[in-house]
C-alpha positions, 0 to 999 in steps of 0.5 A: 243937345241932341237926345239919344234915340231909344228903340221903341219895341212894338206892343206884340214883342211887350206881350210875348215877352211878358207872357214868357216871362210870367210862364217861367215864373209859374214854371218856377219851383215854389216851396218844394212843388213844381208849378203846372199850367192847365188853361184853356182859351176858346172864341167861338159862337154858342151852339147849344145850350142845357142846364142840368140839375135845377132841381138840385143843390148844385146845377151846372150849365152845359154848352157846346161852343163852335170854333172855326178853322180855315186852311188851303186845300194843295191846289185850290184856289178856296178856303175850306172851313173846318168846325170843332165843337167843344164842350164847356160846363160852368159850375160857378153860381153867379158866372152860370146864371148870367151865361143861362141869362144873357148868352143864346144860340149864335152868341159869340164869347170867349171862355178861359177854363180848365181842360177836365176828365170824368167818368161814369157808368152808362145805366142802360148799358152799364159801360163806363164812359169817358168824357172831356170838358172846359171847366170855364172859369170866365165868360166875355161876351162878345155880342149881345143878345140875339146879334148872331151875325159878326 
């Protein structure tokens, strides 16, 4: 008997389709509310590193993390590298003190967030300011401690 042969798709096609997939279903309407999608995903390399409010109830660990992007420039024969730094505030307790702990300048990681607004009021200028920043709900470290180099 001969079996018949089924096509086998490749793992990239099983993971678009499944991210498709799940994107429509968060999309869906649940209970009279239209769903919305706000997440961000950055890996790069930690530049610097700053824990505001230790003397308060609720610091926040604050980092700028680099991301590096290369094109060809019309007519040239080498890649020119771009930089984007981003920055990443971390409120959750034990996801702050293990960053604080374990990342350093150069550490590379990849942090999944929330892209969020805020405002304040410069007190020197009295000029109110606006500002961006990752909400970052996971951290993974991709090099250990100290290992800068890929």
């Amino acid at each position: 008997m001969m079996q018949a042969c089924r096509s086998v798709q490749p793992p990239l096609m099983m993971l678009r389709r499944c991210f498709h997939s799940s994107l429509r279903r968060a999309a869906e309407d649940r209970g009279g509310r239209e769903r919305c999608l706000n997440r961000v995903t950055l890996l790069g390399r930690v530049g610097n590193m700053e824990l505001r409010g230790k003397d308060s109830n609720h610091p926040v660990l604050q980092i700028s993390l680099a991301t590096n992007d290369y094109y060809l420039p019309n007519n040239a024969t080498e890649y020119v590298q771009t930089t984007e730094w981003h920055r990443i505030k971390i409120f959750k307790p034990n996801l702050r003190d293990n960053v604080y702990i374990y990342a350093s300048a150069g550490s590379r990681l990849l942090v999944e967030g929330k892209l969020k607004y805020s405002s304040y009021t410069d007190p020197e200028t009295q000029i109110e300011k606006r500002e961006s920043f990752i909400n970052a709900d996971s951290v993974i470290f991709l090099s250990s401690r100290g290992e800068s180099d890929e």
